[in-house]
Steps between C-alpha positions, in 0.01 A plus 500: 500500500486610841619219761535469903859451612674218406419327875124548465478377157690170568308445868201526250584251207661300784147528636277431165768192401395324874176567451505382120678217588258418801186505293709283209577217745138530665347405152740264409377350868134513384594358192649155639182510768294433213381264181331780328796734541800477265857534621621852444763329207165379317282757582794719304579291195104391424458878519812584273336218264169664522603853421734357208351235316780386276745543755788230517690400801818752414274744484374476872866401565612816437236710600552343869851500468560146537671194350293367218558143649304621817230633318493199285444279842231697626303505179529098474304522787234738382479290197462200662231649691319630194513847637723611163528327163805528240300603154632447140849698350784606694798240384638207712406537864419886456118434495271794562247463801172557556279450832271322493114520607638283872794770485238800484274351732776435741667815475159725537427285823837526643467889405158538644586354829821683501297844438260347752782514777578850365133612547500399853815641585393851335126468666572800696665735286340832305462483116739805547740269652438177267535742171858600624591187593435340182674794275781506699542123423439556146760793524763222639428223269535698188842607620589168585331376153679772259794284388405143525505354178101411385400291252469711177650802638868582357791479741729736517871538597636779662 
C-alpha cells in the first residue's frame, strides 16, 4: 500500500483523532443536554444488548475492554431503569440480558436525535460526499472491530 511520508501521514491521523475526538465529546455534550438522549456509556451497552440478546455482562466487559465490576455498575443502572432485563440460564450472577421494549424505545430515540444532529451537520454536503464519508467510517470500524472478542464468535490467541 502506497503511503505519504511518514510526517504527512501522522499530521493526518493527528488530524482525524482531533476531529474524532471533537465530534465524540460534542455528542456526549448533547447527550447530558437532554432527557430523551442516553449517555454515550448507555447508548453503547443498550446497543451491545440489542445486537446480542443473550449477552452477559463479561461479555460486554470484554468486548469494551473493561473491568467486569464496571460494567456490572453501569448495567445495575440500566436495570433499574428497565432499559435491560437479566433473562433465565447463565449460573450465579452470570445472567444473560435482554433490552427491553423502554431499552429499544430509548435507544432508537437517543439514536434518532443523534442522527438528527448528524443530518443537520451534513445538510450541505453532496451524496458523493455523504457516500464516502460513511464507507470510510465503515472501513475504520471494521478495522477497529476485527479482534474484539463478540459474543459467539471464537477468540483466538496469537
Amino acid at each position: 500500500m502506497d503511503h505519504p511520508g511518514s510526517d504527512v501521514r501522522n499530521a493526518d491521523i493527528g488530524r482525524a483523532y482531533t476531529e474524532l475526538s471533537r465530534i465524540t465529546r460534542r455528542a456526549s455534550i448533547r447527550a447530558r443536554g437532554s432527557d430523551e438522549v442516553l449517555s454515550v456509556v448507555d447508548q453503547s451497552l443498550v446497543d451491545f444488548v440489542v445486537q446480542h440478546p443473550g449477552c452477559m455482562a463479561i461479555d460486554i466487559a470484554r468486548y469494551l475492554r473493561l473491568n467486569r465490576s464496571t460494567i456490572s455498575r453501569q448495567l445495575s443502572g440500566l436495570l433499574a431503569a428497565g432499559l435491560v432485563r437479566t433473562t433465565d440460564g447463565g449460573t450465579g450472577n452470570a445472567k444473560p440480558l435482554e433490552a427491553t421494549p423502554a431499552g429499544c424505545t430509548a435507544l432508537e430515540r437517543s439514536v434518532r436525535l443523534h442522527r438528527d444532529a448528524l443530518e443537520e451537520r451534513l445538510a450541505a454536503w453532496s451524496d458523493d460526499d455523504v457516500a464516502l464519508l460513511a464507507g470510510l467510517l465503515e472501513r475504520l470500524g471494521a478495522a477497529d472491530e476485527s479482534g474484539l472478542p463478540m459474543p459467539g464468535r471464537a477468540t483466538t490467541t496469537p
